[in-house]
C-alpha positions as CSV (number, residue, x, y, z in Angstrom):
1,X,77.3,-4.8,-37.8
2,X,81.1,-5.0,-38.7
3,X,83.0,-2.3,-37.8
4,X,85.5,-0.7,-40.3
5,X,89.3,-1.0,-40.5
6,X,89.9,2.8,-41.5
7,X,90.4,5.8,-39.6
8,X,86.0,6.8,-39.2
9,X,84.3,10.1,-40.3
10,X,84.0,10.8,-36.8
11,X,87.8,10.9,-36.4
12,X,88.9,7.6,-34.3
13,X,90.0,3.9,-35.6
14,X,87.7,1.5,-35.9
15,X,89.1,-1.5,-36.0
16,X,87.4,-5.3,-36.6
17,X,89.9,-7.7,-34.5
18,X,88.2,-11.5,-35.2
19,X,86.3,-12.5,-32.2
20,X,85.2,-8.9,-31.6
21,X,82.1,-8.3,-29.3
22,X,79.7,-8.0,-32.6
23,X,80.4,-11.8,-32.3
24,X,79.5,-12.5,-28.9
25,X,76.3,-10.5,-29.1
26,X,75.1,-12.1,-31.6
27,X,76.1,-15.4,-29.4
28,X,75.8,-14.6,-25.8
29,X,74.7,-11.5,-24.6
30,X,71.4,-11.7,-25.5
31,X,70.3,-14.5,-23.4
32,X,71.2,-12.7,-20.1
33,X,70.2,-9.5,-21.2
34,X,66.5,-10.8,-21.7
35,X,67.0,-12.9,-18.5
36,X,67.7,-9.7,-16.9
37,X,64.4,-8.0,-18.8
38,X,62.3,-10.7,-17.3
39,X,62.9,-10.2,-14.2
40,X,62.5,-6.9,-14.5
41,X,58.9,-7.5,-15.1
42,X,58.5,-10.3,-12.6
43,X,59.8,-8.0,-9.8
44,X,57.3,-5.9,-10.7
45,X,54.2,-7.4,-11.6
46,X,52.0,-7.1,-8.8
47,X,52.4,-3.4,-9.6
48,X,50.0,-3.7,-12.3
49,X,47.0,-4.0,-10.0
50,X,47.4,-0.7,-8.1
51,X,45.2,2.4,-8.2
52,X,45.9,5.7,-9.5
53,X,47.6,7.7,-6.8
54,X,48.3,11.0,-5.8
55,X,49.3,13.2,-9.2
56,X,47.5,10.0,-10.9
57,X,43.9,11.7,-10.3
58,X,45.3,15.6,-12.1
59,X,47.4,14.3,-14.7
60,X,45.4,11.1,-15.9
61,X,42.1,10.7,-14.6
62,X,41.6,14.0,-14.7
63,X,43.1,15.4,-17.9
64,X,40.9,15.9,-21.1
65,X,44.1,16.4,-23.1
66,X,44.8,12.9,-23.4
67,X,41.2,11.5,-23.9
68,X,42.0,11.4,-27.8
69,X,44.9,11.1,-30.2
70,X,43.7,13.7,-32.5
71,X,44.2,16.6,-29.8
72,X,48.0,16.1,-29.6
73,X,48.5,19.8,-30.0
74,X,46.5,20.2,-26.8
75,X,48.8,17.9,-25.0
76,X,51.8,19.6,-26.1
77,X,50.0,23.3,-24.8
78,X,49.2,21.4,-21.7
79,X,52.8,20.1,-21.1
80,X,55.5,21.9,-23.0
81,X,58.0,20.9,-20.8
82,X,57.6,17.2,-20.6
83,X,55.4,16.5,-23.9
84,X,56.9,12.8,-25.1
85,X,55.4,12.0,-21.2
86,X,51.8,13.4,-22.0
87,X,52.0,12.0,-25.6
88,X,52.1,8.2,-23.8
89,X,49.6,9.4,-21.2
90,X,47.3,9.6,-24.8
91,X,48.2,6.4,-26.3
92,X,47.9,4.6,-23.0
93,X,44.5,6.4,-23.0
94,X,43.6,5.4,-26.7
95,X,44.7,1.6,-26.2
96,X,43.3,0.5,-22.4
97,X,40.9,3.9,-21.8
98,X,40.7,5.3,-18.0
99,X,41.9,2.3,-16.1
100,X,45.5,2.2,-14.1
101,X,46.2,-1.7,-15.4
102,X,47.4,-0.3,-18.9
103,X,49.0,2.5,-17.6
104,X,51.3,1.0,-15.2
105,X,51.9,-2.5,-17.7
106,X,53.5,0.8,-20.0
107,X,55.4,1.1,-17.0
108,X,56.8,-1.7,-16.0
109,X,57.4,-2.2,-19.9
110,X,59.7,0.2,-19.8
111,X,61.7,-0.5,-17.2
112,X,62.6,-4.0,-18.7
113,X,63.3,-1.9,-21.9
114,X,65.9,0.3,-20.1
115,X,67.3,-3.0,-18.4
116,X,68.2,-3.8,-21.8
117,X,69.5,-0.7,-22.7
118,X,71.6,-0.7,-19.6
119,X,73.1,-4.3,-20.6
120,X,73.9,-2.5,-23.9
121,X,75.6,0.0,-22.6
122,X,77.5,-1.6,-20.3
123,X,78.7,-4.6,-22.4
124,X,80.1,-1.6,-24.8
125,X,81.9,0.7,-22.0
126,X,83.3,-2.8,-20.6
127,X,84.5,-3.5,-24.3
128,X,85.8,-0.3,-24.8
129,X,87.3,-0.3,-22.0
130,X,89.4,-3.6,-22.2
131,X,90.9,-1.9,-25.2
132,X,92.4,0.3,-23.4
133,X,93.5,-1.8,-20.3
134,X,93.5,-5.7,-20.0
135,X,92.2,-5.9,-16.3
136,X,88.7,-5.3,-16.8
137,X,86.6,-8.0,-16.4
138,X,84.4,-10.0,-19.5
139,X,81.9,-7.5,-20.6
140,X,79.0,-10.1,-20.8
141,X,79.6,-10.1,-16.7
142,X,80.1,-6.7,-16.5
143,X,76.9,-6.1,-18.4
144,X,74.7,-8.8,-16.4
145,X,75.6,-7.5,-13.3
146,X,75.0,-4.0,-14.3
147,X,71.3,-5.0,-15.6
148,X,70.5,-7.1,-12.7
149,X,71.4,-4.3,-10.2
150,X,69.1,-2.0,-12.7
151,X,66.3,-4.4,-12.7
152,X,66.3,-5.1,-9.1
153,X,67.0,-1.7,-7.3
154,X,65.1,-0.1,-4.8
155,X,65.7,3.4,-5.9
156,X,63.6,2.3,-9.3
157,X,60.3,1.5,-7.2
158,X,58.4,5.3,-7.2
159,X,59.8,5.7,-11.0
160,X,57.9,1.8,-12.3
161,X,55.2,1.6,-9.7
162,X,54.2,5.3,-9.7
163,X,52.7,6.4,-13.7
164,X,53.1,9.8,-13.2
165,X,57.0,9.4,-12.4
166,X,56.6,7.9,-15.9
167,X,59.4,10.6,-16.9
168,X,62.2,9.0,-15.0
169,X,61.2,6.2,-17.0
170,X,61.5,7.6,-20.8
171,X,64.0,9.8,-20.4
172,X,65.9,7.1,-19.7
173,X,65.1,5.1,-22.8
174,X,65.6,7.6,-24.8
175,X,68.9,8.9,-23.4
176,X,70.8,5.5,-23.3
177,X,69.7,4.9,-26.4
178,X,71.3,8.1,-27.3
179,X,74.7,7.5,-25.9
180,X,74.3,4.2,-28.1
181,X,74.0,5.6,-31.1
182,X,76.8,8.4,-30.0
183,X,79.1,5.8,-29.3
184,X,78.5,4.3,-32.7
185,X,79.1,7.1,-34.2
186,X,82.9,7.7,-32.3
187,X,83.6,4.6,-34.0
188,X,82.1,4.1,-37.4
189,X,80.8,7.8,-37.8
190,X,78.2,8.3,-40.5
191,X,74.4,8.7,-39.7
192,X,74.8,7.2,-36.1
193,X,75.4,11.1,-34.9
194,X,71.9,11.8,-36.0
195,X,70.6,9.3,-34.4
196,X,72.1,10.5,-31.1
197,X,70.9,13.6,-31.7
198,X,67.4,12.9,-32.3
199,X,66.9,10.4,-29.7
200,X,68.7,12.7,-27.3
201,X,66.0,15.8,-28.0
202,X,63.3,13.3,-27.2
203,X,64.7,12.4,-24.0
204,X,64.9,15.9,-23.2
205,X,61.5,16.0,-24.0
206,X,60.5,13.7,-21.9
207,X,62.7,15.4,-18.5
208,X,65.0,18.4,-18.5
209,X,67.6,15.7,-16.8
210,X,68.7,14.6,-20.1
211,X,70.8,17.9,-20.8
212,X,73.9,16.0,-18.8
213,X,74.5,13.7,-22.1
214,X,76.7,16.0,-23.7
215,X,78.8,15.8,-20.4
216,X,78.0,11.9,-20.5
217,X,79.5,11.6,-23.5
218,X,82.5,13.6,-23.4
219,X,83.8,11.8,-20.1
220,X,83.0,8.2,-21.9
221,X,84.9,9.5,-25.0
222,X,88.1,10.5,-22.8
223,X,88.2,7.6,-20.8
224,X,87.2,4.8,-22.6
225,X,87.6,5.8,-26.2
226,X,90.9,4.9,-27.7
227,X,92.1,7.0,-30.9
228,X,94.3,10.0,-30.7
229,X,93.8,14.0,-29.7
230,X,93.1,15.3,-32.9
231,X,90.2,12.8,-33.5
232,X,89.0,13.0,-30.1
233,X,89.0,17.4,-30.6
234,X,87.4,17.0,-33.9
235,X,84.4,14.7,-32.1
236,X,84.1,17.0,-29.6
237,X,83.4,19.4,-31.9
238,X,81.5,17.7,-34.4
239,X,79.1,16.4,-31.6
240,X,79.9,17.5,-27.7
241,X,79.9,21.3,-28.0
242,X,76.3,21.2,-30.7
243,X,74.7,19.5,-28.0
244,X,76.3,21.4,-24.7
245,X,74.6,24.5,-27.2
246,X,71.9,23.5,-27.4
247,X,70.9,22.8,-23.7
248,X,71.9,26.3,-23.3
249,X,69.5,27.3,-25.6
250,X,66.8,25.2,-23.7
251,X,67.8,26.2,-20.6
252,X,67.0,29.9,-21.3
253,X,63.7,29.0,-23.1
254,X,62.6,26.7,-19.7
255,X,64.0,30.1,-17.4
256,X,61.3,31.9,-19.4
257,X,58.7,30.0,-19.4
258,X,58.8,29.6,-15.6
259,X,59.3,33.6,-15.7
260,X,55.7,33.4,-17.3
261,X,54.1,31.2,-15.5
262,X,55.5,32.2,-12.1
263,X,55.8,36.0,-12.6
């Protein structure tokens, strides 16, 4: 998608310099970014034959919330907290029935998803980044090396191999495709802030880690961002402040629901 040569709704430039990186993704980048998706999966492949585990047995196995679709409100009574997680638990339930195969191939399909995501979001930092200073290296190796080292590290095991970590996993999908969409928006504006917003309350959905986006998103906008003061106060409060609100407002809710169920 082109970018535009005027000054954005969201307040900063935008400009379209020929040979811009909407050019060399549509090139390039997509070739290592699946490279680094596929080994994502064949990493972890020969998780798809273990057993349910542990939390496995209570959350899963057994869980009557999540033997059918149509009780969705039961899932969400069952899990307010986390109810995106429980919602998958269904589908996963709907689609390959009781047995862990299914359940973990979710997994490991997310994982490669958020090794995408992670080439994404790294090829755009990296991008907007070399605006600002010419020593940076080429995003497309910034990017691969950022999705390799996401695909392949160790701290991802328990989070891809474990379903009931399954959290780690979709909170993470849905929150860098949040700061996507956000950084869309500080440079085009329009409907891309409504995106971020909606993915990002799914990912909060999914774990209460996700609040830290509004805090994500105001460090990438002062230090990679270029445009001047004014349109980088009027995006923080067009989008930074509504969202730092609004975990407040879910922070007190989660206090009083633990106040309830741990009086």
């Amino acid at each position: 998608m082109p970018f535009q040569d005027s000054i954005s709704q969201s307040g900063a430039p935008s400009p379209a310099a020929p040979g811009s990186w909407p050019a060399k993704l549509r090139t390039s980048a997509p070739v290592p970014a699946g490279a680094s998706a596929a080994l994502a999966v064949l990493l972890y492949a020969s998780s798809l034959d273990n057993p349910f585990v542990y939390d496995d047995f209570r959350l899963i196995v057994e869980n009557p919330s999540i033997q059918n679709l149509s009780g969705v409100l039961t899932v969400l009574a069952r899990d307010v907290t986390r109810p995106v997680v429980g919602i998958s638990y269904a589908v996963d339930t709907a689609i390959w029935a009781t047995g862990p195969f299914g359940y973990h191939l979710t997994n490991v399909l997310l994982h490669a998803l958020n090794v995408v995501l992670a080439y994404w979001v790294a090829f755009c930092a990296a991008d907007d980044w070399r605006r600002r200073s010419r020593l940076v290296p080429s995003p497309i190796v910034v990017a691969t090396v950022t999705s390799v080292l996401t695909a392949a590290h160790p701290v991802m095991t328990q989070a891809v191999g474990y379903i009931t970590a399954r959290s780690e996993l979709l909170y993470g999908t849905f929150f860098l495709a949040s700061l996507l969409a956000a950084r869309q928006w500080m440079r085009m504006g329009g409907w891309w802030r409504q995106a971020a917003i909606g993915l990002w309350i799914v990912s909060l959905l999914a774990k209460e880690a996700a609040a830290m986006l509004p805090v994500v998103l105001w460090c990438y906008d002062a230090w990679l961002m270029d445009g001047d003061r004014e349109a980088r106060r009027r995006r923080v409060k067009g989008l930074y402040l509504p969202l730092l609100a609004t975990v407040l407002v879910f922070a007190g809710a989660r206090l009083t629901l633990l106040a309830v169920e741990y009086p």
